[in-house]
C-alpha positions in Angstrom: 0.0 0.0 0.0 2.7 2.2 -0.2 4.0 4.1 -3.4 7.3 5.9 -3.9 8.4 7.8 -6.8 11.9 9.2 -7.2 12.8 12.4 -9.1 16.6 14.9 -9.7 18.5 12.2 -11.5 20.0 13.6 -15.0 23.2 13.9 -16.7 26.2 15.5 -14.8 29.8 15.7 -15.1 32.6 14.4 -12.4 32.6 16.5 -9.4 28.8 17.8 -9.9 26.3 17.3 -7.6 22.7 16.3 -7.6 20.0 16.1 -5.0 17.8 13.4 -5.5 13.9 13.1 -3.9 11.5 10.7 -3.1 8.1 10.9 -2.2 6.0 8.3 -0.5 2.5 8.0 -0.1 1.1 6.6 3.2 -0.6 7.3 6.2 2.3 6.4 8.8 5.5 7.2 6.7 7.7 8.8 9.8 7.3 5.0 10.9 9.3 3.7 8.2 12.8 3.3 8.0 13.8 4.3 4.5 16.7 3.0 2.3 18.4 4.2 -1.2 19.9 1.7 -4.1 21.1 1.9 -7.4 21.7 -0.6 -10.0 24.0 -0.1 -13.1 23.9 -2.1 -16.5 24.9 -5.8 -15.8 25.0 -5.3 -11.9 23.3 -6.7 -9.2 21.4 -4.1 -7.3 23.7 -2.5 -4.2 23.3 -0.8 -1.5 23.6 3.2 -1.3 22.4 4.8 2.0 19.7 3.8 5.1 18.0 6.1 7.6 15.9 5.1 10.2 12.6 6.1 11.1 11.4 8.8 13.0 13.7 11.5 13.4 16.5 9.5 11.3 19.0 9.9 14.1 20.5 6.6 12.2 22.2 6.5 8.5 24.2 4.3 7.1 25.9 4.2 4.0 28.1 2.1 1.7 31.9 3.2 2.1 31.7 4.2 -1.7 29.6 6.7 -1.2 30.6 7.7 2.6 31.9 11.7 2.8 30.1 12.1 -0.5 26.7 11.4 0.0 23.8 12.2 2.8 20.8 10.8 3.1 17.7 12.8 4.8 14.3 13.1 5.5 11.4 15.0 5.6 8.5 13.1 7.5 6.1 16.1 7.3 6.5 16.0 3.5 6.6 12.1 3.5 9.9 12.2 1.3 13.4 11.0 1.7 16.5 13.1 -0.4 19.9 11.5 -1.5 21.9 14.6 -2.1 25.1 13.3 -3.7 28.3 15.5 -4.3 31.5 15.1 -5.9 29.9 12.7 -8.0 32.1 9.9 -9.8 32.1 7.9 -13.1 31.2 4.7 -10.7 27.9 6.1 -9.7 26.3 6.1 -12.7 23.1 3.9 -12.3 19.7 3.9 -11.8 19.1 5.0 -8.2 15.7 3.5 -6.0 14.6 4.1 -3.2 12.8 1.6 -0.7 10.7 1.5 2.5 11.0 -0.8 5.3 7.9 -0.9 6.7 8.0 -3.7 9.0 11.8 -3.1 10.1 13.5 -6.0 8.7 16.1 -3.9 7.3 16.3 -1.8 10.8 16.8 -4.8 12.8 18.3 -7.4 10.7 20.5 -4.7 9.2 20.0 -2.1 5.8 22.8 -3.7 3.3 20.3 -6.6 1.2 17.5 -5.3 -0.9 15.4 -8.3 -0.1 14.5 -6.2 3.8 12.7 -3.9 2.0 8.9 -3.9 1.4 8.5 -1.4 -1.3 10.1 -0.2 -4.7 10.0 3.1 -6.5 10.8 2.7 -10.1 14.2 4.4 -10.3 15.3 7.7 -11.4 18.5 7.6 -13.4 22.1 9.0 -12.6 24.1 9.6 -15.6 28.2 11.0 -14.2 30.2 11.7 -17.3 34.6 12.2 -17.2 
């Protein structure tokens, strides 16, 4: 019952930034911890960033991304932003995010994509050299 679209990807070059969005529907979205992914032609799908529920006092991140990256959110908006700087060759992909609604990913941990209940359908992330 829950519906997430993302939006900001585009082409950039090495070094640019973008900020992308995603907005849930949902009557109890500050209850969900949120997660962001991104898959890139002939790769599996891989883990990006994590925040927690609530107030998102938790994140997590992959360490290619760590420094460069921040995930946040915005409960009274029900959206969740990835804004990505000094962006890289390497993260060119399609980005997703995902909601854990039943906290599989918050207790079991945020790395797999299979902890996640629900799917937006990707916004693309195009870094050129």
């Amino acid at each position: 019952q829950v519906q997430l679209v993302e939006s900001g990807g585009g082409l950039v070059q090495a070094g640019d930034s973008l900020r992308l969005s995603c907005a849930a529907s949902g009557r109890t979205f500050s209850n969900y911890a949120m997660g962001w992914f991104r898959q890139a032609p002939g790769k599996e799908r891989e883990f990006v960033a994590f925040i927690s529920r609530w107030s998102g006092g938790r994140t997590n991140y992959a360490d290619s991304v760590k420094g460069r990256f921040t995930i946040s959110r915005d409960n009274a908006k029900n959206a969740v932003y990835l804004q990505m700087n000094s962006l890289k060759p390497e993260d060119t992909a399609v980005y997703y995010c995902a909601a854990d609604t039943i906290s599989r990913a918050a207790v079991l941990g945020p790395f797999s994509y299979d902890r996640y209940d629900y799917w937006g359908q990707g916004t693309q992330v195009t870094v050129s050299s």
